[in-house]
VEXBAMI-43615 format. One line per field, with one value per residue: residue number from 0; residue in one letter; chain; x, y, z of N, C-alpha, C in turn. Coordinates in steps of 0.05 Angstrom, whole numbers, plus 5000, padded with zeros to 4 digits. Layout:
REM VEXBAMI-43615
seq = [NUM|...]
type = [A|...]
mol = [A|...]
n.x = [X|...]
n.y = [Y|...]
n.z = [Z|...]
ca.x = [X|...]
ca.y = [Y|...]
ca.z = [Z|...]
c.x = [X|...]
c.y = [Y|...]
c.z = [Z|...]
This chain:
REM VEXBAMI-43615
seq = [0|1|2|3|4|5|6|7|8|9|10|11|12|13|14|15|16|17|18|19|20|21|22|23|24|25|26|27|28|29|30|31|32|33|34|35|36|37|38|39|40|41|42|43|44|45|46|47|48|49|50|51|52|53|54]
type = [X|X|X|X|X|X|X|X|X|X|X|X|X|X|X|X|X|X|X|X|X|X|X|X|X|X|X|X|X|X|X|X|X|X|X|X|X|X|X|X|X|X|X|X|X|X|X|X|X|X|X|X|X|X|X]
mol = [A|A|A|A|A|A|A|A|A|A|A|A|A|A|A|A|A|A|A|A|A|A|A|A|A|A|A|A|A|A|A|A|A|A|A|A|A|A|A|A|A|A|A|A|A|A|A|A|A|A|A|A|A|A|A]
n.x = [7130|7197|7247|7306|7356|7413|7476|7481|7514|7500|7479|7521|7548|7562|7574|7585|7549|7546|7535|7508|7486|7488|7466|7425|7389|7312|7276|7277|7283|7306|7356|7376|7390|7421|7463|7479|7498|7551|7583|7586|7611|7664|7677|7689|7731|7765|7778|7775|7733|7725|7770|7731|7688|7715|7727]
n.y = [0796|0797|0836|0859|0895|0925|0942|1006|1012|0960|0942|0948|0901|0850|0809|0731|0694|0641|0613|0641|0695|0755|0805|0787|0767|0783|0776|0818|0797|0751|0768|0799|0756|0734|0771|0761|0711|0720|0749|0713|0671|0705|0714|0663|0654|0674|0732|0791|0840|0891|0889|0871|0905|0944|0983]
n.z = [9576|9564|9583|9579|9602|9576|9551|9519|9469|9457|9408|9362|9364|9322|9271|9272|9335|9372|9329|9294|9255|9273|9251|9221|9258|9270|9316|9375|9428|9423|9397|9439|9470|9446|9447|9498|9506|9478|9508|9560|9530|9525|9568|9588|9558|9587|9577|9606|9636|9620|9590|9546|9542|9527|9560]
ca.x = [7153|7224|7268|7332|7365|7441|7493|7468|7518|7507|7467|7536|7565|7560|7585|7564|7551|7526|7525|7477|7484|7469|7445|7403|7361|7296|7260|7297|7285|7332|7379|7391|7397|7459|7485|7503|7522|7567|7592|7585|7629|7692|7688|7695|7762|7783|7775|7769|7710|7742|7771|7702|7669|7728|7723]
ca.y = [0800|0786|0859|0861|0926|0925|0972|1027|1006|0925|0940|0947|0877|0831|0779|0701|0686|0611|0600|0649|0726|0781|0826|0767|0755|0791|0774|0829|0777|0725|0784|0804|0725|0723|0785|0756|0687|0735|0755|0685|0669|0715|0713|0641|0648|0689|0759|0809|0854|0916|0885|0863|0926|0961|1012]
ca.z = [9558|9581|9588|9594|9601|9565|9542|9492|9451|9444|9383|9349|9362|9285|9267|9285|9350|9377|9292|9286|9246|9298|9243|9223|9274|9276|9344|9388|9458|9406|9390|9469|9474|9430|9460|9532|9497|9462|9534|9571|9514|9520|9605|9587|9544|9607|9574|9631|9630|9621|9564|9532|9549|9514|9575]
c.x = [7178|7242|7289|7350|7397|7449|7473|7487|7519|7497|7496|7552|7543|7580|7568|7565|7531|7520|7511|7487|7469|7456|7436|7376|7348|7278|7285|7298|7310|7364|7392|7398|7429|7475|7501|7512|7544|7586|7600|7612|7664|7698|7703|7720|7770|7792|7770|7744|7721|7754|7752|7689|7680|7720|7759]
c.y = [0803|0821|0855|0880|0919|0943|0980|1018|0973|0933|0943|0926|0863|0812|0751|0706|0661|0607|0614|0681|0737|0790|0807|0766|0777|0796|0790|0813|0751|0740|0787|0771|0726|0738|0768|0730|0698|0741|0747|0673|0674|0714|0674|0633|0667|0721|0776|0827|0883|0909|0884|0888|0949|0994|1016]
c.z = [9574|9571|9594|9576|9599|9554|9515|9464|9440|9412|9356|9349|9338|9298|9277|9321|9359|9350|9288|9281|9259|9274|9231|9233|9280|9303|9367|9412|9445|9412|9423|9481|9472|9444|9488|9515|9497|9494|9548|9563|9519|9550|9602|9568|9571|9596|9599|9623|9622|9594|9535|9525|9529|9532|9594]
């Protein structure tokens, strides 16, 4: 089984991501999928991390 250890609070990012409703998707290995898309995503509009992270 594939682990991957992410912020305590991803479980609070909604909305679409890659077309697809986070609180949607059932299979939590799908759900930690979308998250880094979700991440991949905003480094890739040139968001800073610090920005993203909202730290």
């Amino acid at each position: 089984m594939i682990s991957v250890f992410l912020h305590p609070n991803a479980h609070l990012i909604t909305g679409l991501i890659c077309g697809y409703r986070i609180e949607e998707l059932e299979n939590p290995v799908t759900r930690q999928t979308r998250y880094l898309d979700k991440l991949v995503d905003e480094l890739a509009k040139g968001r800073k991390m610090e920005k993203i992270l909202r730290g």
